[in-house]
N, C-alpha and C positions, 0 to 999 in steps of 0.2 A: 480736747480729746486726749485721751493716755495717750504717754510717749515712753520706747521703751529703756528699764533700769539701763543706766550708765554704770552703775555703782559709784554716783555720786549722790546718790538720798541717803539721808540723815539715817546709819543703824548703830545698833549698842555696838561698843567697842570689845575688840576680841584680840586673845594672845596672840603677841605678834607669831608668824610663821615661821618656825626653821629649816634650812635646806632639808636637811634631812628629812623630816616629816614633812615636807613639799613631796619630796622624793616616795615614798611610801604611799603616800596620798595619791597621786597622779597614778600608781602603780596599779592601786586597787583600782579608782576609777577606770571604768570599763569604756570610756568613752573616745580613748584612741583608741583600741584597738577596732575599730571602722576603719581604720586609715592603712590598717596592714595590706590590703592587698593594693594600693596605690604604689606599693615601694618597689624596685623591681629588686628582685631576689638575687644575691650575690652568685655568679657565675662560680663551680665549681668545678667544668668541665674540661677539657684538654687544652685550651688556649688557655684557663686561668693557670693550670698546673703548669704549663711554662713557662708563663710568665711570675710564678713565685721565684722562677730559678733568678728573676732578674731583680725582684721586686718582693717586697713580705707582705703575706696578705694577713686576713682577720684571722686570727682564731676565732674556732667554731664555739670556743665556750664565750665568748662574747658577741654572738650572733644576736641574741634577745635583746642585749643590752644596745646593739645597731639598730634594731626595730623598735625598740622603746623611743630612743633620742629622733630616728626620724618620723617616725607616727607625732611626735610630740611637735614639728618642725612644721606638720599639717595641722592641727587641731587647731581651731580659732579659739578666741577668750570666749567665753560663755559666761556673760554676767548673771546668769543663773547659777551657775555651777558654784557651790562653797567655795571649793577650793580652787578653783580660780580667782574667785572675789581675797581670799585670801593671799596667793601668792601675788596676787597686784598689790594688795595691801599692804606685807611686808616688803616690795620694791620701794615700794612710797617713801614707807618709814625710813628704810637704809638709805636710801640717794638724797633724803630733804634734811637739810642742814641743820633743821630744827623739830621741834615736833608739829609741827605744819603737816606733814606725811601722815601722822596717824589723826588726822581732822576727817570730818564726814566727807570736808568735802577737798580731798587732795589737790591741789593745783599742778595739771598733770603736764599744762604748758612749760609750766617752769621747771618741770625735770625734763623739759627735749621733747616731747611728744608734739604730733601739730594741732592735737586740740583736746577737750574734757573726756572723750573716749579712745584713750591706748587700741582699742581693740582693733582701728582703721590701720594703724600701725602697724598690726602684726604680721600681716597678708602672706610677709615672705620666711617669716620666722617662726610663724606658729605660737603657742606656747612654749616653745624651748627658750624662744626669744628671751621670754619675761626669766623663764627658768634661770640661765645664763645671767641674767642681773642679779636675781635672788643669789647664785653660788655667790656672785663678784662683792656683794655689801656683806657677805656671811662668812665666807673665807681669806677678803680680801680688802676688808671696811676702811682701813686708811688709801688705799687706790680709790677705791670707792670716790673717799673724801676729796682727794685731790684731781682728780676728773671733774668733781660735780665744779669744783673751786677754779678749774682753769676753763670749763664751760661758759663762768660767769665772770671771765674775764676781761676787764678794760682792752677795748680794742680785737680779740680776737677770740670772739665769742661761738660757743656751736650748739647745737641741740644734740645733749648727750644721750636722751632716748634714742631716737634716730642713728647716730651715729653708730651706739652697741649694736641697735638692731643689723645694723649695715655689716658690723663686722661678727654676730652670728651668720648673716644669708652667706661670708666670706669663710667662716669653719666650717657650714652647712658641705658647701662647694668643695672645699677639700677636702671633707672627707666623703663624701659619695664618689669621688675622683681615686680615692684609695689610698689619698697621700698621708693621710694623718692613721692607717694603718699600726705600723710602726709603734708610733709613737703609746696608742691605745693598746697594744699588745704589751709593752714594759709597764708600763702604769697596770695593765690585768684590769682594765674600765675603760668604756667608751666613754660614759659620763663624765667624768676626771679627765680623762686625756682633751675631750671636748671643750670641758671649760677651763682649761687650763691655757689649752692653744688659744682664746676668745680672752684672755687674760693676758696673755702675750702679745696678740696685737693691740689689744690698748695701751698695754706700755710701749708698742712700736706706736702707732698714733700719737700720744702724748705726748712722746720724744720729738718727734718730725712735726706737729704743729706750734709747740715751742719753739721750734730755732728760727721764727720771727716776732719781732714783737707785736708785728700787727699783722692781722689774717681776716680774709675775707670768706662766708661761707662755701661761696664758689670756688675755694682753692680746694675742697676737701675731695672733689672728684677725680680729681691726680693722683693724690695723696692715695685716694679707694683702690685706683689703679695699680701704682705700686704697691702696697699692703695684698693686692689679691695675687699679683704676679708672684709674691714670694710667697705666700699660702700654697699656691697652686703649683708648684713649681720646687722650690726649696723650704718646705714648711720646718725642717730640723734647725732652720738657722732664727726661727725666732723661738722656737723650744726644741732645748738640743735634747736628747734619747734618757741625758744625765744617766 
């Protein structure tokens, strides 16, 4: 019986994908925008205008750009979609060590995932998920390296898919919480302030699963713990306003 594409059958091979033109891509694609009316619409009425007095909220000209990122945060993978097959495909390339990533058939275990289709994975992160990696190998390709590298490390090994995605559901969190406001208002993008914060806590991750030399997967759920309390909580102290 047919079974359905994973986007691991055999196709011609194609330019890798760049953020940017991810970004443009996803844009035109009409296919979050179903996911707008799931998002609840930012409060702008008298309890939120006092509570600016305490607290900064979005700028309204970055409002679209709040609906883009979390519409994208729902949308599953659609391995029908190009460009979704696409942005999985430039994830591939940038996280695999070698050109293993741009093969027909990626081994999607061996970058973190728990099995041959990413898309079981994304549940909590949507396509932003994948988005958020695509920035991190594009903007950020020697971290990139060095994540994939301490993933595969003697003794204290983790599943780096998995992990990113844990710490998108963790920026997802703080900013519907309104804490990473701020931060998205200096930067003038939610995009950029988002993956930037999602960039900073893997170097908080990073840091704090190095300082033993041996780690067990099970330790990472502390670790998730502390990393969300300071997201949620004190997000400036892992990316200051600069």
């Amino acid at each position: 019986p047919a079974t359905a594409d994973t986007g691991t059958a055999c196709k011609p091979a194609v330019q890798k994908l760049k953020y940017t033109e991810a970004i443009e891509s996803l844009r035109q694609d009409s296919s979050w925008q179903k996911y707008a009316s799931k998002i609840p619409p930012l409060d702008r009425g008298l309890v939120a205008w006092l509570w600016s007095w305490v607290t900064e909220s979005l700028n309204r000209n970055l409002d679209s750009d709040r609906e883009f990122a979390l519409c994208l945060a729902l949308l599953p993978l659609d391995h029908s979609n190009e460009i979704h097959q696409r942005v999985l495909q430039a994830v591939a390339q940038g996280l695999s060590p070698s050109d293993s990533g741009a093969a027909a058939r990626p081994d999607y275990e061996a970058l973190g995932f728990q099995g041959n289709d990413p898309a079981t994975d994304l549940r909590g992160a949507g396509m932003f998920g994948l988005l958020q990696m695509l920035y991190l190998v594009s903007k950020h390709g020697t971290l990139a390296t060095t994540a994939m590298m301490e993933a595969s490390a003697l003794d204290r090994q983790f599943p780096f898919a998995l992990i990113s995605l844990n710490l998108t559901c963790i920026t997802l969190e703080a900013f519907r919480l309104g804490k990473l406001d701020r931060i998205a208002n200096r930067r003038g993008s939610v995009l950029t302030a988002l993956h930037e914060f999602f960039v900073a806590l893997l170097r908080r991750f990073l840091a704090m699963w190095g300082r033993q030399p041996r780690r067990e997967i099970t330790e990472w759920d502390s670790i998730r713990k502390l990393l969300r309390n300071t997201a949620t909580t004190n997000p400036e102290a892992l990316l200051p306003l600069g």
